[in-house]
C-alpha positions in Angstrom: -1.6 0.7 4.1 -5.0 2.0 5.3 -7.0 0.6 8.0 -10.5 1.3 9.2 -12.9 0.0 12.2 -11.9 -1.3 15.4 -8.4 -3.0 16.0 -9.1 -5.1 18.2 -8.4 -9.1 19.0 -10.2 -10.5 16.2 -9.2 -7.6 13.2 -5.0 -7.4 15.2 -4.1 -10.8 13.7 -5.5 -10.2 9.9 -3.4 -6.7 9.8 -0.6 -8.2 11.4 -0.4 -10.8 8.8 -0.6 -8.2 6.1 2.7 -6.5 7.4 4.3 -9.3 7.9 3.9 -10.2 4.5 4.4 -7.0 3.3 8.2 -6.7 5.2 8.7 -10.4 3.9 8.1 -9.4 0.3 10.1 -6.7 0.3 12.4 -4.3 2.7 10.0 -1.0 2.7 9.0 1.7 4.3 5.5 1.0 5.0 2.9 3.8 6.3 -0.1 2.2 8.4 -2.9 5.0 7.8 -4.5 4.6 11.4 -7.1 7.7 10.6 -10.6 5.6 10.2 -9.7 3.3 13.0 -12.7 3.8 15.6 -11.8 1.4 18.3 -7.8 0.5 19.2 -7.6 -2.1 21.6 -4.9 -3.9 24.1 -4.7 -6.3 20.9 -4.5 -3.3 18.6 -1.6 -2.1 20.7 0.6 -4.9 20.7 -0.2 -5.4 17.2 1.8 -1.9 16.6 4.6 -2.7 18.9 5.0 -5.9 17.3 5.0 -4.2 13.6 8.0 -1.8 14.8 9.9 -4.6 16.5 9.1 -6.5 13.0 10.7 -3.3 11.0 13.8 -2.8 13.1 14.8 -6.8 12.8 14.3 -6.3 9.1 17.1 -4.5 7.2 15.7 -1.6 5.3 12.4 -1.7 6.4 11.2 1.2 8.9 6.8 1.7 10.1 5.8 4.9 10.1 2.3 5.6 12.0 -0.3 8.3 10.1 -3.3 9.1 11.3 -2.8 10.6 15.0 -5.3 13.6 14.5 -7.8 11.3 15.4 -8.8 10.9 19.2 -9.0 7.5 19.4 -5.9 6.5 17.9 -3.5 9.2 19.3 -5.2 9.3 22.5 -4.5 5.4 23.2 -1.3 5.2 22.6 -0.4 8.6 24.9 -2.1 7.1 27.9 -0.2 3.8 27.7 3.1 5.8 27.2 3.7 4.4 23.5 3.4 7.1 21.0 6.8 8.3 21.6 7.8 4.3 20.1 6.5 5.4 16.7 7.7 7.3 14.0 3.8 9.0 14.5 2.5 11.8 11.9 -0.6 14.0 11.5 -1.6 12.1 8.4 -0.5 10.2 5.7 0.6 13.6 3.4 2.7 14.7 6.6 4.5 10.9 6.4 4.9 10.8 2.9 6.5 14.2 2.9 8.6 13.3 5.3 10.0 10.4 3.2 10.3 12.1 0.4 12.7 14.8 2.1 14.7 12.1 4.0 15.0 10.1 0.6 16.9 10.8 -2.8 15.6 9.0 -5.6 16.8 9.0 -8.9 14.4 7.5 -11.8 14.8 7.4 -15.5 11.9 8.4 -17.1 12.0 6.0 -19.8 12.2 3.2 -17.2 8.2 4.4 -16.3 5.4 2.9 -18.3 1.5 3.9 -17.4 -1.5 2.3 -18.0 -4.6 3.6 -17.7 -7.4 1.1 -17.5 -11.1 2.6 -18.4 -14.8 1.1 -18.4 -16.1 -2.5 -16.9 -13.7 -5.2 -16.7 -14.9 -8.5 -17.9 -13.8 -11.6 -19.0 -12.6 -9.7 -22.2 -11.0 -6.9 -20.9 -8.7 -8.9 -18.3 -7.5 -10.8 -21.6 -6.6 -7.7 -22.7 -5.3 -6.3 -20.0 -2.8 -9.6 -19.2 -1.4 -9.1 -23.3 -0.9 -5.2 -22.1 0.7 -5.8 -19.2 2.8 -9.1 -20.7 4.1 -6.2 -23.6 5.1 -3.7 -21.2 6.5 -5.9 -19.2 8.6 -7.4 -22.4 9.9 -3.7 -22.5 12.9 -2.2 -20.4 10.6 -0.8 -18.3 11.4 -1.2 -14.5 8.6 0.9 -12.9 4.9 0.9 -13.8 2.1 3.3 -13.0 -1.3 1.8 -13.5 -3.9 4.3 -13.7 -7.3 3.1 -12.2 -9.7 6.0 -12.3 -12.0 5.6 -15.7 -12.5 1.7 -14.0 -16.6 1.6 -13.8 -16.2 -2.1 -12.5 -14.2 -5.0 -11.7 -14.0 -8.3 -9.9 -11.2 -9.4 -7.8 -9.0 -10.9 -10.5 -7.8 -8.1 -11.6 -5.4 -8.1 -8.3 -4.6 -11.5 -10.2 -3.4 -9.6 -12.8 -1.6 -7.0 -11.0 0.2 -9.6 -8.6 2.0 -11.0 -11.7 2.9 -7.6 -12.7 4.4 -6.9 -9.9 6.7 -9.8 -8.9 7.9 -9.7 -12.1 9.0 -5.5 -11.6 10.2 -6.3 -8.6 12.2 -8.9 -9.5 13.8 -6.6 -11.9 14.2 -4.2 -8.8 11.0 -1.9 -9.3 8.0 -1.4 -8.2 4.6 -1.3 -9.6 1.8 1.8 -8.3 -1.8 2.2 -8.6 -3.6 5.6 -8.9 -6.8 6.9 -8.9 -8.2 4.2 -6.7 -12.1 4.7 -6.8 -15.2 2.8 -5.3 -15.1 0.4 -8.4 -11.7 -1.1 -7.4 -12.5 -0.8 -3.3 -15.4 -2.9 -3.9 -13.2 -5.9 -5.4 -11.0 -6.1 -2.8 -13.4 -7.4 -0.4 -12.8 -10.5 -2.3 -9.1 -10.4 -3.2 -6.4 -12.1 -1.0 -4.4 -10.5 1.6 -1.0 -10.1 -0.8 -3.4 -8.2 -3.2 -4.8 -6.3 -0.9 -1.2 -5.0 -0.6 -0.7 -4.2 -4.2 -3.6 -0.9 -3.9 -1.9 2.2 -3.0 -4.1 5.3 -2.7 -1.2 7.7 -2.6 -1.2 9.2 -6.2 1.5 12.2 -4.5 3.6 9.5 -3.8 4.2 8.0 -7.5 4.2 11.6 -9.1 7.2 12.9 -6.7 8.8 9.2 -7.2 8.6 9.8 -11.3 9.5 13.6 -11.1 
């Protein structure tokens, strides 16, 4: 989960919400991608602490900090005495890495559909995209990869879309993943809800060492 701008008392609560819904959905490992935040405040701070204290009451579920090669970010938490609380990395690559080598996963190829999803996305296309999705779905297919980059536009219903998708995979005890998140898709989710918000994940290294 990436955030950007200043953490402080007014943006703590919105991203506090967000992990809280996203360690209520589903036990995870959840990476908070700390590398655009300019400002971290006293509210930023507990914000953190209350994220970890959330992660270790929830079986499963473990927060992993990225993001501490920037000043700001590593800096406050070093002066208050908290970085040594987090499980901190360099970046988001470093974190995922790290994951990956701590974590054996076994996935049958045939349980992975992709779809890629090209040009603008009207009123049309999300028709056809919900009869695409509802097919796949309607397959044996536990994990999904849906491929974003040919997107030219969008509006925020396609996280609609998506949101079904996903409950339903993991339901089934999968997952769904989004790749090649481009300024199309960004643009939408200024509009979109908080538990769609969560669906976009910009880590394309992530889903191609999960489905090797």
């Amino acid at each position: 989960m990436a955030v950007a701008g200043e953490l402080d008392i007014h943006t703590a609560p919105l991203l506090e919400a967000c992990v809280r819904e996203q360690f209520a959905a589903v036990s995870t490992q959840l990476i908070l991608d700390l590398e655009a935040v300019q400002f971290l405040g006293a509210s930023g701070l507990s914000c953190l602490l209350r994220a970890n204290e959330r992660a270790q009451q929830t079986p499963g579920a473990q927060l992993h900090l990225a993001g501490m090669v920037t000043r700001v970010v590593a800096r406050s938490l070093q002066v208050t005495g908290l970085l040594g609380q987090f499980d901190s990395y360099p970046c988001v690559t470093d974190a995922l890495a790290a994951l990956i080598d701590a974590t054996e996963v076994t996935i049958n190829t045939e349980q992975v559909a992709l779809l890629s999803i090209t040009g603008r996305l009207g009123a049309t296309g999300l028709t056809q995209l919900r009869l695409q999705l509802q097919a796949l779905l309607d397959t044996d297919a536990q994990y999904l990869v849906v491929n974003l980059a040919g997107m030219g536009s969008c509006d925020h219903q396609l996280f609609d879309v998506l949101a079904h998708a996903h409950q339903v995979l993991t339901d089934r005890q999968g997952w769904l993943r989004l790749v090649g998140v481009g300024p199309a898709v960004r643009d939408a989710l200024d509009d979109a809800t908080t538990s769609e918000c969560l669906l976009v994940y910009q880590a394309a290294e992530w889903t191609r060492s999960l489905a090797g």
